[in-house]
C-alpha positions as a Markdown table, in Angstrom:
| # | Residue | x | y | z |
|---|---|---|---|---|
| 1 | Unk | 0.0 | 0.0 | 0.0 |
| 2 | Unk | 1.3 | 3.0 | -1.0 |
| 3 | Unk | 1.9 | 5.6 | 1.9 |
| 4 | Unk | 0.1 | 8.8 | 1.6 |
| 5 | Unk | 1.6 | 12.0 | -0.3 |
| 6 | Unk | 2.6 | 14.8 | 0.9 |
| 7 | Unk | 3.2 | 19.0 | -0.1 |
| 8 | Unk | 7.3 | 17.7 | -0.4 |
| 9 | Unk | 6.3 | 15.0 | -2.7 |
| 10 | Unk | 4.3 | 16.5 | -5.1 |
| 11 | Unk | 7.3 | 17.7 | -6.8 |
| 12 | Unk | 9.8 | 14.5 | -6.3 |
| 13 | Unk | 9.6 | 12.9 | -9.6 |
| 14 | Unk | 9.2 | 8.6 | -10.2 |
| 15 | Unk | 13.1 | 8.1 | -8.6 |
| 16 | Unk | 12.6 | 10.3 | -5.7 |
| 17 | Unk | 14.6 | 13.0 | -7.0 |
| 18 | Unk | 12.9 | 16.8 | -6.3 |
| 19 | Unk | 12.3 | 18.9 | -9.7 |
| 20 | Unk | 11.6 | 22.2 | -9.4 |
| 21 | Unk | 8.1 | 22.9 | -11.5 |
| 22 | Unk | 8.8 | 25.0 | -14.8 |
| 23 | Unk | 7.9 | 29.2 | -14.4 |
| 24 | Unk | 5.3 | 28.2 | -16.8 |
| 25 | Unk | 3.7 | 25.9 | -14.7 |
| 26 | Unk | 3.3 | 27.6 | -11.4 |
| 27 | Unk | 1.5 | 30.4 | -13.4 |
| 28 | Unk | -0.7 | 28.5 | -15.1 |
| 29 | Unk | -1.5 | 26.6 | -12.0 |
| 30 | Unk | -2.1 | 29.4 | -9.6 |
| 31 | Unk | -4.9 | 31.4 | -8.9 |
| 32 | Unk | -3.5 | 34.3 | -10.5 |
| 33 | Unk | -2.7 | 32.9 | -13.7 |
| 34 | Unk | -6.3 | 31.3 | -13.8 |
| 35 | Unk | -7.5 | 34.8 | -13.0 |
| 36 | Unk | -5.2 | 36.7 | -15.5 |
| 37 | Unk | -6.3 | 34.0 | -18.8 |
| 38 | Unk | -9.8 | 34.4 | -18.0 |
| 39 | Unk | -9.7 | 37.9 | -18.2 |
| 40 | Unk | -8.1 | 37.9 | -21.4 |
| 41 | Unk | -10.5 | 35.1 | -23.1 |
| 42 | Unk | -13.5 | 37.5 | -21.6 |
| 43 | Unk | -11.5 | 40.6 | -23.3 |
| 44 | Unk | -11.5 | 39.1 | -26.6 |
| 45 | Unk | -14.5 | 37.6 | -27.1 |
| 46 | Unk | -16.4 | 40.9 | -25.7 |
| 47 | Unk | -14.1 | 43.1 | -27.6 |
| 48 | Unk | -15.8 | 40.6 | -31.0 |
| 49 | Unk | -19.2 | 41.1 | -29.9 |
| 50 | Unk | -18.5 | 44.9 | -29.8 |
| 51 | Unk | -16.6 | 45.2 | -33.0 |
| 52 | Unk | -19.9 | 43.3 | -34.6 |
| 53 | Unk | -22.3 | 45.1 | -32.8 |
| 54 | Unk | -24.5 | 48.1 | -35.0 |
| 55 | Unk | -23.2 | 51.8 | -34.3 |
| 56 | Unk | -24.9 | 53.3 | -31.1 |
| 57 | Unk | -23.3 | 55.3 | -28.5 |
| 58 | Unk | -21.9 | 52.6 | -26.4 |
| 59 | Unk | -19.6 | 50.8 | -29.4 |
| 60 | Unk | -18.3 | 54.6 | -29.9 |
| 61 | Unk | -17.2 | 54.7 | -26.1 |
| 62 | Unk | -16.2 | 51.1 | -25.3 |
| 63 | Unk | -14.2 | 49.8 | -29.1 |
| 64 | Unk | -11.9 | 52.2 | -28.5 |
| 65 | Unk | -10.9 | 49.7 | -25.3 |
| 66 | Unk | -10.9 | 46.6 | -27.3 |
| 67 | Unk | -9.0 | 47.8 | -30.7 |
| 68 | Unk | -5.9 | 47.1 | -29.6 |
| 69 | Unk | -6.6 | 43.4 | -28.5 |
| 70 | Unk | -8.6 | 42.8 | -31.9 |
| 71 | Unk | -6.0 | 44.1 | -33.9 |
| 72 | Unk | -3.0 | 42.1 | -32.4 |
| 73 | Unk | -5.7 | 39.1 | -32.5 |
| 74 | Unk | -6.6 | 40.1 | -36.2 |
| 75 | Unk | -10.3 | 39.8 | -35.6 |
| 76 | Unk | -11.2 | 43.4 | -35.9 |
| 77 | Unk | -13.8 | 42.7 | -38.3 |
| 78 | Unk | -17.5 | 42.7 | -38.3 |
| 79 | Unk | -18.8 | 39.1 | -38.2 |
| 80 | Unk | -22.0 | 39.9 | -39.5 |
| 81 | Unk | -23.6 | 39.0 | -35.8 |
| 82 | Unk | -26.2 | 41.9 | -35.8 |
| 83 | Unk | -26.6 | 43.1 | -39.1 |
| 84 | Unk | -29.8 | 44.5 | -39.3 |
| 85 | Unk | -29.7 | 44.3 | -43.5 |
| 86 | Unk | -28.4 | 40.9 | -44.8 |
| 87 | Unk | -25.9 | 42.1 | -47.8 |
| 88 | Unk | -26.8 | 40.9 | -50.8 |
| 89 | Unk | -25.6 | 38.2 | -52.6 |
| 90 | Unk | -24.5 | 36.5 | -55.9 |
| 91 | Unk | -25.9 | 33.4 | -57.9 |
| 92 | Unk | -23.8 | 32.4 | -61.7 |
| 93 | Unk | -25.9 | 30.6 | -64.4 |
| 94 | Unk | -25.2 | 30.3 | -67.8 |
| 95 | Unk | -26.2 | 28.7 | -71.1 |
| 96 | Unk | -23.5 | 26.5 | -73.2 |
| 97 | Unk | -24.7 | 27.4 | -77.0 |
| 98 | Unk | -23.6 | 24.5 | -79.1 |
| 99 | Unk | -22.7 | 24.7 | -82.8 |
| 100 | Unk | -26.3 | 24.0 | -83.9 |
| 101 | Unk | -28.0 | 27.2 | -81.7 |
| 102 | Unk | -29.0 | 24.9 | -79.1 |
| 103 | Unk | -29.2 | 26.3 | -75.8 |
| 104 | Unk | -28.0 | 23.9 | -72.5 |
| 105 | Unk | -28.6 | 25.7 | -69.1 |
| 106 | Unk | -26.3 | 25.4 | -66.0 |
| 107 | Unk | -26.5 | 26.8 | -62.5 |
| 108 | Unk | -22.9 | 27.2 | -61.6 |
| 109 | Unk | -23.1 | 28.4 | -58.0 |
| 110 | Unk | -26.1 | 27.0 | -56.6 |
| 111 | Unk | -25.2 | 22.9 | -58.2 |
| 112 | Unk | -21.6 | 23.4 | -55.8 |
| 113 | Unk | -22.1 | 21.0 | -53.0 |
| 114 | Unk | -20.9 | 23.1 | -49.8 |
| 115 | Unk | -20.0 | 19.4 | -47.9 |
| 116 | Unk | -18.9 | 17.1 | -51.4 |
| 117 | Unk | -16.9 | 19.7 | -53.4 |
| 118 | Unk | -13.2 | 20.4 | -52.5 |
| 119 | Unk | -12.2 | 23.9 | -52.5 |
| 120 | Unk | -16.2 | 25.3 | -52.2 |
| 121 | Unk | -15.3 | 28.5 | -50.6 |
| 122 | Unk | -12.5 | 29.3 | -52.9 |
| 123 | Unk | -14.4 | 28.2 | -56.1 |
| 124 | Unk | -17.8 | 29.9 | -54.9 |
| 125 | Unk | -15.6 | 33.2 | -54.1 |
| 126 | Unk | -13.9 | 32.9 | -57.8 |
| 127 | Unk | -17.3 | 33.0 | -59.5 |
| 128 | Unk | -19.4 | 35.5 | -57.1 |
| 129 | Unk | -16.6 | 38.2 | -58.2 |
| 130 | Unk | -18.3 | 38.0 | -61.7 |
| 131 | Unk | -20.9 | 40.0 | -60.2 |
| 132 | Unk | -17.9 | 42.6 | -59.2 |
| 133 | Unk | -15.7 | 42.6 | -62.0 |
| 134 | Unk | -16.9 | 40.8 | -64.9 |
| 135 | Unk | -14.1 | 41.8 | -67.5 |
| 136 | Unk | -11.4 | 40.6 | -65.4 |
| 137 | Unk | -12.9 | 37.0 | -64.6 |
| 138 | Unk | -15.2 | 36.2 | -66.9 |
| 139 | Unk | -13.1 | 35.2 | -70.0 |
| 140 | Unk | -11.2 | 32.6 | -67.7 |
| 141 | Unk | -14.7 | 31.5 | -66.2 |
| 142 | Unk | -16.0 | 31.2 | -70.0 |
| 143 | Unk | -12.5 | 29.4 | -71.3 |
| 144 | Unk | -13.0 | 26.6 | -68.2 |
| 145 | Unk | -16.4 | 26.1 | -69.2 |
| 146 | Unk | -16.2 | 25.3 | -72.5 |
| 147 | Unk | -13.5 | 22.5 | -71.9 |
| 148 | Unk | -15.9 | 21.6 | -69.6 |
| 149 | Unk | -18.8 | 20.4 | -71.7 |
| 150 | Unk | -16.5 | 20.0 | -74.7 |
| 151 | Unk | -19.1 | 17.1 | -75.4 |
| 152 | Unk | -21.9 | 19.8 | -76.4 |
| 153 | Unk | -19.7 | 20.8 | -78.5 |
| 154 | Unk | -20.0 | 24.5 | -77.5 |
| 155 | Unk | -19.3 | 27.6 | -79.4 |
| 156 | Unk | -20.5 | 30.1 | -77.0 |
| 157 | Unk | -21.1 | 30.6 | -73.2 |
| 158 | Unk | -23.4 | 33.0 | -71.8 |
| 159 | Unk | -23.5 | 34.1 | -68.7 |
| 160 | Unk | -26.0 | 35.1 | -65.8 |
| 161 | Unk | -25.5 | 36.7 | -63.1 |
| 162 | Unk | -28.3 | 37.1 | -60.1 |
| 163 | Unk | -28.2 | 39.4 | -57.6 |
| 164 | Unk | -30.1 | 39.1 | -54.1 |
| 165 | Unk | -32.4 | 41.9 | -53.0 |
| 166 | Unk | -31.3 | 43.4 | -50.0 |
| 167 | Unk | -34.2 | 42.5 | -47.0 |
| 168 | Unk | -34.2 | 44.5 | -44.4 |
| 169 | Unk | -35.9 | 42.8 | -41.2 |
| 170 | Unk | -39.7 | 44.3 | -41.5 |
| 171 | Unk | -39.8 | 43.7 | -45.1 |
| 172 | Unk | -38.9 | 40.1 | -44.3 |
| 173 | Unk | -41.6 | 39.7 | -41.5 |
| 174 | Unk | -43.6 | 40.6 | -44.4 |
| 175 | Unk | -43.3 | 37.9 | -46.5 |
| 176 | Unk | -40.6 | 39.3 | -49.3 |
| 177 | Unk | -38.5 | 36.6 | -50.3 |
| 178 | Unk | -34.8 | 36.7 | -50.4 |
| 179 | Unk | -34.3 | 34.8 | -53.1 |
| 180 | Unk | -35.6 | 36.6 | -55.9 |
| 181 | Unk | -32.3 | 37.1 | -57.9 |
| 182 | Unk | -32.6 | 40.1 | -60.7 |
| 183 | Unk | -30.5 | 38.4 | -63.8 |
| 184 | Unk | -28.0 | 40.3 | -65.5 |
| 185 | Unk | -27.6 | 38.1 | -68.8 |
| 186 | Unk | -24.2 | 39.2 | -70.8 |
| 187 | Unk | -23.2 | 39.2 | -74.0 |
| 188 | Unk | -22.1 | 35.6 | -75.1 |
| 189 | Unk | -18.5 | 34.7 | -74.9 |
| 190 | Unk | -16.9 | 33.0 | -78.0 |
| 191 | Unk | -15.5 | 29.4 | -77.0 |
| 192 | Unk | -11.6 | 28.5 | -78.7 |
| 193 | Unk | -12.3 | 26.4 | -81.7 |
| 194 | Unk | -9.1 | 23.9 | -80.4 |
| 195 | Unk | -9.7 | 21.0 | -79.0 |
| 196 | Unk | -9.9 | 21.2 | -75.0 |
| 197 | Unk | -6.9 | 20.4 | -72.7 |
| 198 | Unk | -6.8 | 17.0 | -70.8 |
């Protein structure tokens, strides 16, 4: 039977020897430190909940406290917690005209599994900045899709961009649905006549 421990024993290692506990252990064990890291979670999260919340009079007086722990954190940033109008956002369809005239209609966006596809986020934010700046992206969004149904044999894409109403919180009590997208159809987009990569 094993005698009972004592204060001296709790820092004799398995051979007997005393070792002194690390600095970093007796702070993290003692009261203090418990104090001290609570204090600092409670600091961060509150100083997110107040970088998120909507202007009033107490975020003017109380983010000024918080800024310098969100910025060296690098979550100053509103998380979208209270925001009383949902932004709008961004839906991509488009037709694949093949060499007869035939129309084939794709929804780009809204097919993208957000669980099955890898890379959802990055592909869904490549294609919603169509609806920003369509001359930079959408040659190279019209180029992929062509090799992609190089089966139809396409000759030109069009594509469609829909844009979400903004909904502010009576209107949506209401009844008014968020997802009536205004399309934006652009002029079609000549496929290369080369056969597609591999």
């Amino acid at each position: 039977m094993r005698p009972p421990t004592t204060p001296l024993d709790k820092g004799r290692g398995e051979s007997g020897i005393s070792q002194a506990p690390s600095a970093t252990h007796l702070v993290m064990n003692s009261t203090l430190g418990r104090i001290v890291g609570s204090v600092a979670v409670s600091v961060a999260v509150l100083g997110m909940v107040v970088s998120a919340a909507p202007k009033s009079a107490i975020k003017y007086v109380s983010y000024p406290v918080f800024a310098p722990t969100l910025q060296i954190l690098n979550v100053d940033t509103s998380w979208g917690y209270f925001s009383p109008n949902p932004t709008r956002g961004f839906v991509v369809r488009y037709d694949v005209i093949d060499a007869s005239g035939g129309r084939h209609s794709f929804r780009l966006t809204e097919s993208l599994s957000r669980w099955g596809d890898i890379g959802y986020t990055r592909v869904t934010g490549y294609y919603t900045e169509l609806g920003e700046s369509r001359p930079r992206y959408a040659q190279g969004a019209a180029r992929h899709l062509c090799n992609r149904h190089h089966d139809l044999d396409p000759r030109q894409i069009e594509l469609m961009v829909g844009t979400q109403p903004k909904v502010n919180p009576v209107e949506f009590l209401r009844g008014k649905d968020l997802y009536e997208f205004k399309f934006e159809r652009w002029d079609p987009i000549a496929c290369e006549t080369s056969s597609p990569r591999s």
